[in-house]
Structures are given as C-alpha cells and as structure tokens.
C-alpha positions in Angstrom: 19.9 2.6 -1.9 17.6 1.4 -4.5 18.3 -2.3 -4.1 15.1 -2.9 -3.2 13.3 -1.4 -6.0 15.6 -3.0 -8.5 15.4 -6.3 -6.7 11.0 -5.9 -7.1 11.2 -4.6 -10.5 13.4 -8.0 -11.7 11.1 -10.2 -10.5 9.1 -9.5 -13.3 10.8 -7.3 -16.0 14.8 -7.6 -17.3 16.3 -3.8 -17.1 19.5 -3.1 -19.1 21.9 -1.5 -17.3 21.6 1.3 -18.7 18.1 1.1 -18.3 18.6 0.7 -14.5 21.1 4.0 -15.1 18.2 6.1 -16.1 15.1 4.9 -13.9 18.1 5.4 -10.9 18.5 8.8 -11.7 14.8 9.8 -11.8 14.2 8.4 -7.9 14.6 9.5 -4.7 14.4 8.1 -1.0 12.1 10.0 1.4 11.6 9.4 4.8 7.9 9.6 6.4 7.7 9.7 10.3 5.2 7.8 11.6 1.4 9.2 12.0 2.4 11.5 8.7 1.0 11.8 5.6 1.5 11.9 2.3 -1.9 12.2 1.0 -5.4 13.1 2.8 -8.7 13.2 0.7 -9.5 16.3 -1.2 -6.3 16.4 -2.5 -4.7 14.9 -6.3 -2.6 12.0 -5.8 0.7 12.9 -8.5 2.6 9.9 -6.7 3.2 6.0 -6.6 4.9 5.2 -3.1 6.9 2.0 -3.2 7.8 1.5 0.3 11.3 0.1 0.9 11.3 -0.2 4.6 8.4 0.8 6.7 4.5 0.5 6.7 2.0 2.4 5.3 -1.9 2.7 5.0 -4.5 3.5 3.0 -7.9 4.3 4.9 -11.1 6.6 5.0 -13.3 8.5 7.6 -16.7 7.1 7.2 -19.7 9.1 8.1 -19.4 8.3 11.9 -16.1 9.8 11.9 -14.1 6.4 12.6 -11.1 5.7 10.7 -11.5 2.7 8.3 -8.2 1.0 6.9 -8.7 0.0 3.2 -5.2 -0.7 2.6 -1.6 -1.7 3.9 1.6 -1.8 2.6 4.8 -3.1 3.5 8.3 -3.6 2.3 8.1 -3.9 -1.2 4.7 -3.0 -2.0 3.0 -0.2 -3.8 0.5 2.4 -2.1 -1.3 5.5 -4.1 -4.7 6.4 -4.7 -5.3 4.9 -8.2 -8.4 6.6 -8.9 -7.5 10.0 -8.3 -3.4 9.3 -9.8 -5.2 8.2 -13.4 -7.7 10.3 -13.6 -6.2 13.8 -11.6 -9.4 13.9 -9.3 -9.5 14.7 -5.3 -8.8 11.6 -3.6 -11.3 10.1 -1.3 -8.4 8.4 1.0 -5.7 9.3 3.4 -2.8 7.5 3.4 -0.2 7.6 6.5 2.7 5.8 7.8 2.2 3.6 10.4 5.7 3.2 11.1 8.4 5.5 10.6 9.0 4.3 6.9 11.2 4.6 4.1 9.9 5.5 0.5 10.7 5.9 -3.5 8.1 8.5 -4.3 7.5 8.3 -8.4 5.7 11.0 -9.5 3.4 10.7 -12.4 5.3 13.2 -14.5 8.1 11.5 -13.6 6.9 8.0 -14.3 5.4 8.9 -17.8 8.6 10.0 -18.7 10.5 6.7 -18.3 7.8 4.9 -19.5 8.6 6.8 -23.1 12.2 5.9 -22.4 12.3 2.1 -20.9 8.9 1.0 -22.2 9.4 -2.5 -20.5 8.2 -0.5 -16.7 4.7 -0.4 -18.3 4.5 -4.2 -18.3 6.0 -4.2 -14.6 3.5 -2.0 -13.2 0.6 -3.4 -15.1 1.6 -6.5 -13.4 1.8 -5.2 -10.1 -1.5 -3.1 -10.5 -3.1 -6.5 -11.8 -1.6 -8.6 -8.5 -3.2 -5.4 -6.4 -6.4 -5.5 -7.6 -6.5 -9.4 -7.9 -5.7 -8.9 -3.8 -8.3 -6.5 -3.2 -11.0 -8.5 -5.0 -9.9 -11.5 -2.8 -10.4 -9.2 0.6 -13.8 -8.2 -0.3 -14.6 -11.5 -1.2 -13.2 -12.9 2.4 -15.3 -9.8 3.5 -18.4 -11.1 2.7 -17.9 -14.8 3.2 -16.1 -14.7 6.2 -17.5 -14.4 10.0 -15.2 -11.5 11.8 -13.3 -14.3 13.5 -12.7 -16.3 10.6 -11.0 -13.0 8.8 -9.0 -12.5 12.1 -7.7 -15.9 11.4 -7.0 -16.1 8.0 -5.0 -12.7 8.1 -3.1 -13.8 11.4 -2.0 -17.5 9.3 -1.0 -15.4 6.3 0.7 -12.7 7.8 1.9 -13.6 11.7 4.4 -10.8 12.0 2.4 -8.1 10.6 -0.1 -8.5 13.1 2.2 -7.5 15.6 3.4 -4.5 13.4 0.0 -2.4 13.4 -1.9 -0.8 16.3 -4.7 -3.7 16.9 -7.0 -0.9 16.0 -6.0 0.2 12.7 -6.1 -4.0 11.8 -9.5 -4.1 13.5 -10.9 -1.5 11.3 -9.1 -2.9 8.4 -10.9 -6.3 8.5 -14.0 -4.7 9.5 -14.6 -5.0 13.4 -14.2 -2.9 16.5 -11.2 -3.1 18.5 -13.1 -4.1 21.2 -14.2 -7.5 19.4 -10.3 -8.2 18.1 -9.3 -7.9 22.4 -11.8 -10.8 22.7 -10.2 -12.6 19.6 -7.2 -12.2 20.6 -8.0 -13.3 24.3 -10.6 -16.7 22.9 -13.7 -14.8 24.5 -15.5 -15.3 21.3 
C-alpha cells in the first residue's frame, strides 16, 4: 500500500526495518475525488501530501478572479503549503486534485514525531524540499526568460504525457498564458 512511499524515501535515505515498521504505522491512504480539496487559502496547512497515484495542484485566485496554477504534482511528489505548514499561518493557496488521486497525508504532528524517532526522514525531506525549491527557482527563471511559446515547448519536451493529463487551462495558467493563446500553440497559429 505504501510501496510507493517506501520506494521514494530509499532513493535517498536507508530505513531499518524496523524503521519502515514504525513510519508504516503512522500513515494512511486517502482518496481525493477530483475537483476536491484539501486545502483553500485562509486556512493552516497541518499536512504534507505525497501523492501515490493521482494529480494534484497548487494554485491562487489573483485579483481578477482567474485561477493561477503555481504548482503540480504527480506520482511521487510532494504538495503542501510550506509557508503556512512551518510557520502555522493562513495559507494564501488552494490545492485540489485534478484527477481523482491517491494520497499519504502526514500531518505535522505526526511528522515531528518520527522525526524524534527515525531522525534519518529529516535528511530525506530536506532533500526533497531542496529539489522543490531548486525546481521552482528554475520555473521562475524560464518565466522570465522564456517567450509564452518557448515555455509551452520546453514543458511539453520534459513532460509529453502530463500535458495530456491536465485541463489545457489549468496548464495555460500554470505557465502564464490564456487558454486561448495555448489553442493557437497547440494548433501552430502562433
């Protein structure tokens, strides 16, 4: 059930078995239907979602009141609101599954607790959160270096088969466009 998790976590860190015992006992699988969500701004995000089948995102309302997609995650990855999760704040984010989606929901409590217990996690997730960030800073960089075709582009030669996953919308807004441009993209108008 956790195979997944494990699989992520060993990439990086070596868990006893026992070790694996104990974080195992702490989890548990929820199931998100797609369009739901597990966190909308003005509330305190408690919980790290690592998503083990599925697809999530991370997005705003701007002042228009048009959704802006800041984040996805897939199989395997991480999604939270890491401002608000550190520092117990109201979020400024929603996030939502896109698809009907699988996750380990880790709440903070939770996660503090093993931490005490297998000490090695810490070095996992600072790993992960650096890989995160080290991705974000790259998007903002292609953000502002980038024409809107050129992003188009790049993301469909990195990631063919999540473009066809997401509502050409949501991907629009995500790489900073109106859907109306990505139709002419997608159809060489432009």
């Amino acid at each position: 059930m956790y195979t997944a998790l494990f699989s992520h976590i060993e990439k990086f860190v070596s868990l006893e078995a026992s070790e694996i015992d104990l974080l195992e006992s702490a989890l548990s699988l929820t199931t998100i239907k797609k369009k739901d969500h597990v966190l909308r701004e003005g509330q305190a995000c408690n919980t790290l979602y690592f998503i083990v089948k599925g697809c999530m995102r991370q997005y705003i309302i701007n002042s228009k009141g048009t959704e802006q997609t800041l984040q996805f995650g897939i199989e395997s990855w991480w999604i939270t609101d890491y401002l608000s999760y550190h520092n117990h704040v109201p979020s400024h984010f929603y996030i939502q599954a896109v698809e009907n989606s699988e996750v380990i929901a880790l709440e903070k409590s939770v996660l503090e607790s093993i931490f005490i217990q297998i000490p090695k996690l810490e070095r996992y997730f600072r790993i992960v959160s650096q890989k995160s960030f080290g991705a974000a800073q790259m998007r903002i960089k292609f953000l502002f270096t980038m024409s809107a075709e050129e992003r188009y582009h790049h993301f469909n030669n990195l990631n063919p088969e999540f473009v066809q996953r997401v509502p050409q919308y949501m991907l629009a807004s995500y790489l900073d466009f109106s859907a109306e441009f990505m139709s002419k993209i997608r159809a060489g108008k432009v």
